[in-house]
Each structure stands twice: as C-alpha cells, then as structure tokens.
C-alpha positions in Angstrom: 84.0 152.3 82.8 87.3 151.3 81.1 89.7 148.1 82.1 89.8 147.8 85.8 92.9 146.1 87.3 92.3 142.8 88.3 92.2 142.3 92.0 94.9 140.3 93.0 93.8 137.2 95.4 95.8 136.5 98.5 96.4 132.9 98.9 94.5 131.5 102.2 96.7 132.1 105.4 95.8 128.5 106.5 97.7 125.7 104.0 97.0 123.0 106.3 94.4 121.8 109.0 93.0 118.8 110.4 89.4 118.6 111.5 88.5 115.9 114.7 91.1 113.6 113.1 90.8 110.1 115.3 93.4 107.3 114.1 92.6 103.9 115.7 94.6 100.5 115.0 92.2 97.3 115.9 89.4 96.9 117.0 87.4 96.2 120.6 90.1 95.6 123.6 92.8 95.8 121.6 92.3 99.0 119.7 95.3 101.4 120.1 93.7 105.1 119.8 96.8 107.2 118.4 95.0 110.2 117.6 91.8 111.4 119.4 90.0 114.0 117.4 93.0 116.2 116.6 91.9 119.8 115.3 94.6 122.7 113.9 95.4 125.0 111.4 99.3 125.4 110.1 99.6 129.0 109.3 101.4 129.7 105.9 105.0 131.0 105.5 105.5 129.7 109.6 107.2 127.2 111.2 105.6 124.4 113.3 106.8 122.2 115.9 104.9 119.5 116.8 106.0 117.9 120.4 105.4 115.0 122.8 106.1 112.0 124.7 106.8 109.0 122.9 103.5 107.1 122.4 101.5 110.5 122.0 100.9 110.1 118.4 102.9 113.1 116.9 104.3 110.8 114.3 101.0 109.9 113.3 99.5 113.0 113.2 102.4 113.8 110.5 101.9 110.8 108.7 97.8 112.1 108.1 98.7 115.6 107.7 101.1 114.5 105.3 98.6 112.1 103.4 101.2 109.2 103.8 98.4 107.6 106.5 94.5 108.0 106.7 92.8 109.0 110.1 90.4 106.2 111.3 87.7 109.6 111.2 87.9 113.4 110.7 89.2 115.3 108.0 92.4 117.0 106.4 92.9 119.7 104.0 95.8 121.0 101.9 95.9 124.2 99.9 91.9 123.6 99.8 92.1 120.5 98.9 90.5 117.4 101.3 92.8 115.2 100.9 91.0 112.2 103.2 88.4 112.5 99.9 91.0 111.9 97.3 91.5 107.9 96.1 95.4 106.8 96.3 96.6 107.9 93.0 94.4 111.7 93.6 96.5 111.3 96.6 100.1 110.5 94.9 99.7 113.5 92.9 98.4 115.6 95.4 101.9 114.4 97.3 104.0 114.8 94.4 102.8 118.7 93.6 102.4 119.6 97.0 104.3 117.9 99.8 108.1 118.1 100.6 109.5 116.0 103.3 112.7 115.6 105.3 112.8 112.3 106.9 115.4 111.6 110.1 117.2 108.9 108.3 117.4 111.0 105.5 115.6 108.1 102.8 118.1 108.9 99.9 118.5 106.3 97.2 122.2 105.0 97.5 122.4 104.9 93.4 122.0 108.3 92.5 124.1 111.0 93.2 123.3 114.2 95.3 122.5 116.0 91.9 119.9 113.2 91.0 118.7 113.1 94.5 117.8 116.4 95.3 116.3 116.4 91.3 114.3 113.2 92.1 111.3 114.5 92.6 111.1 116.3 89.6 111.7 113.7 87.7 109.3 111.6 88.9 106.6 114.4 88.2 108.2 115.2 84.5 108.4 118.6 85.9 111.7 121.0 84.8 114.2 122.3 87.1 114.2 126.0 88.3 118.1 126.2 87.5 118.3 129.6 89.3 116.5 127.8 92.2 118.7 124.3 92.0 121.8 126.8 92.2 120.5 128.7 95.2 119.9 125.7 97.1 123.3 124.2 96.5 125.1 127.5 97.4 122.3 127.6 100.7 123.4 124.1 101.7 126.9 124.5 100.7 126.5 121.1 98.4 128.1 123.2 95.2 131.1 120.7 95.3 129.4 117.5 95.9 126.8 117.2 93.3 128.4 113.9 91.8 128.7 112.3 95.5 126.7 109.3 96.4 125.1 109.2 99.9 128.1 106.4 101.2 130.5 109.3 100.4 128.8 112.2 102.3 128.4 112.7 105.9 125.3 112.3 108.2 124.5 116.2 107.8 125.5 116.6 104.2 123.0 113.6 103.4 120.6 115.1 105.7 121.6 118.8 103.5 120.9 116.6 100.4 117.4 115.7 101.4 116.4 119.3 102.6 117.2 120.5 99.2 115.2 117.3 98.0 112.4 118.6 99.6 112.5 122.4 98.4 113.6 121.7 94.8 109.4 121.4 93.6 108.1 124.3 95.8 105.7 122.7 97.5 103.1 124.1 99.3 104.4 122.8 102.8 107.1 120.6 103.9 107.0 118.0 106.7 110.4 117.3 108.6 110.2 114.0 110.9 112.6 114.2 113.3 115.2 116.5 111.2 118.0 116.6 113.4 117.9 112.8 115.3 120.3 110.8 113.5 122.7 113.7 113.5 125.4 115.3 116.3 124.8 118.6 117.8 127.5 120.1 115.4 125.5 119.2 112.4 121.9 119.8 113.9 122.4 122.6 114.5 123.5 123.7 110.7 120.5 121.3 110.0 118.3 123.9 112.5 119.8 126.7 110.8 119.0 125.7 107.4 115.3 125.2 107.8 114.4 128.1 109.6 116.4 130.1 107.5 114.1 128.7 104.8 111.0 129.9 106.4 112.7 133.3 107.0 113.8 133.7 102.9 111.3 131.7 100.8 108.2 132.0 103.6 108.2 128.0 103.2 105.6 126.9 105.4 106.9 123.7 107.4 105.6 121.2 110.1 108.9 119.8 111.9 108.0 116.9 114.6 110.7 116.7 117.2 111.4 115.4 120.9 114.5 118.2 120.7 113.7 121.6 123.1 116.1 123.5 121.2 114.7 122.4 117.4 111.1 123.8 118.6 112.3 126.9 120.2 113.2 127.8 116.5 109.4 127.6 115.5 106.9 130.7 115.3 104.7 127.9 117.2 104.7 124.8 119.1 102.1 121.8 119.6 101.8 119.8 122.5 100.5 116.6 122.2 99.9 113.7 124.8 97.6 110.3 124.2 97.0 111.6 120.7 94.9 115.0 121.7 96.0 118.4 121.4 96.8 119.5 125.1 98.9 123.3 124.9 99.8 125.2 122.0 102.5 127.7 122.6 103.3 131.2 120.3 107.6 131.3 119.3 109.0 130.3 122.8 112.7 129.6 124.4 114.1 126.6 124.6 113.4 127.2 128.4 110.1 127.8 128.2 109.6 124.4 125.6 111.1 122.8 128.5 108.7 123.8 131.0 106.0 123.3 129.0 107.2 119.6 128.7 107.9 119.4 132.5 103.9 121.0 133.0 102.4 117.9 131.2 104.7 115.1 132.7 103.6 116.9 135.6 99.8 117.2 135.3 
C-alpha cells in the first residue's frame, strides 16, 4: 500500500488524578490526618471545584495535586506523568512546564511590572512569548493599558487579572486557583468568576478552583465535596442552590 495518513492521537481525557492519597502531619497521638486516601480524576478542558469545611483538607489536596506538597502515601499523576516519583528538581520542571496557578493573595512580585509579571514564568523557563497569545490575554483581562503598572498601583481585581494571565501565559496543562475570588469584593469576583470560566469555555483550559464560595462552584462542570480529608459527594454542573444544599446535607449528616 502507499503512505497511509498518520492516525492522529487524542490526548488522554483524564490530565490529573490522585490515587488513595493520605497526608499525615506527626506521628502517634498527635498526628493530624488531612487527607484520607483521596481518589479522582480531573477531566480535561473542565472546570473543577473543590469544596469543604474549613479543616477538611481541600487546601491540601491542591497543594499534592499541584506537586507543591507530597501525600504522606498514594499517588498522583499529571499528563501521564507520576509526579509523587519525580525528585524535587523533576518536580520544579514538571511545575514550570505544566502547572499554572492563581493564588487568593494574588503572590505577585512588587518589582516588576504587570508586563514582567504575567511574562515571569516564561522567563524563568527561557521559554519565548506567544505574542498573539500575550495580546489576547491582555485584551481578555482588559490589562491593555496597564502593562507598565506595578502591583501598589492596581487594584485588588486587576492584580488578581494580572496573576490569571500569569498563569495562562505558558499553556499549561492545568491550572490550580486557591481561593480565586477571597481577597476580592463581589464586584470584582465576579469579573474574576467570569474570567476563568470563560477560559475553560475558549481555550478548553482544564482548571481545579478550591473555594468556600456557592456561587464560584456553581460555575464548574463539577464539584467535590470533601469533609475530614475524604471524598464524601461529587456533584455534575449544579446551581448555586443546589451547592448550597449539598453543603447543608453534610453539616447535616
């Protein structure tokens, strides 16, 4: 036979997931267990929320998924990749190529300006800018006319705008948002809201948001519940009434 066309291959639908992932700080009487074999899959090109009482180890469950902490036992896996196997600078890499994050207090560096901000991670890596994607973003989060601003001369949600396109600027594989919209007002939460799930609607960015807000999961294709660090209810897209009652079930039970 002649050439054949070479097959494309679909990337996997799964881009992250934890196997029986424990986290434990201390030992005998005092250990604190934060996770107790934790086992998902984040679905690619969706957006998930990841909810629960203070104390039920959501933030540490991001911290592993995100490779910025290492479960006590169990495994995690990014884009194929076990990242509970790599050693720290694997891991540093790994982070650097794969991961975006949006952080609630925003974590910009006072020094630089938005431009070098949102470019940071680039330069870190050596990599090149996408200019065509740089200038999307800035138009997206409506930063155009404050590249040359330093964080002390933007507001709460422009920072918070800053650090979103931060974390889009080296297409990463999936981005973690802790607490996206807590340090900011309704007003400019909700643009914050807006911004990422637009994201997941135009680029199919796959994102793992961990929030205490109702109305910040209802805008995910999925919600997690979690209470003393295990897995308890996992809910399809829901209303911010339904997130609610879901919350209400488990204070309840």
């Amino acid at each position: 036979m002649g050439d054949e066309a070479a097959l494309e291959v679909s990337p996997p639908a799964t881009v992250v997931s934890a196997n029986e992932v424990a986290r434990r700080y201390g030992d005998g009487d005092m250990a604190v267990h934060a996770l107790r074999g934790v086992s998902l899959e984040v679905e690619r090109g969706k957006l998930t929320a990841i909810m629960g009482p203070s104390g039920s180890g959501k933030s540490t469950l991001m911290h592993i998924l995100a490779g910025l902490d290492r479960p006590t036992s169990g495994s995690v896996t990014i884009d194929g990749t076990v990242i509970t196997d790599l050693d720290d600078n694997d891991l540093t890499r790994l982070r650097r190529k794969s991961i975006g994050f949006i952080f609630q207090f925003f974590n910009l560096l006072p020094m630089l300006t938005a431009e070098e901000n949102i470019l940071l991670p680039l330069s870190i890596s050596g990599r090149p800018p996408d200019p065509d994607l740089y200038r999307e973003l800035l138009e997206r989060t409506g930063l155009a006319d404050r590249q040359t601003h330093r964080p002390a001369e933007l507001s709460g949600g422009q920072q918070q705008r800053v650090a979103i396109a931060r974390a889009f600027i080296s297409k990463p594989s999936v981005i973690f948002a802790d607490e996206p919209t807590g340090n900011l007002d309704s007003t400019a939460g909700g643009e914050i809201l807006d911004l990422i799930r637009g994201s997941v609607n135009s680029y199919g960015q796959t994102t793992v948001m961990v929030t205490h807000d109702p109305h910040a999961a209802a805008i995910a294709d999925r919600v997690l519940f979690l209470a003393d660090g295990r897995l308890v209810k996992d809910l399809s897209r829901s209303t911010e009434r339904e997130v609610l009652a879901a919350i209400e079930g488990l204070r309840a039970g």
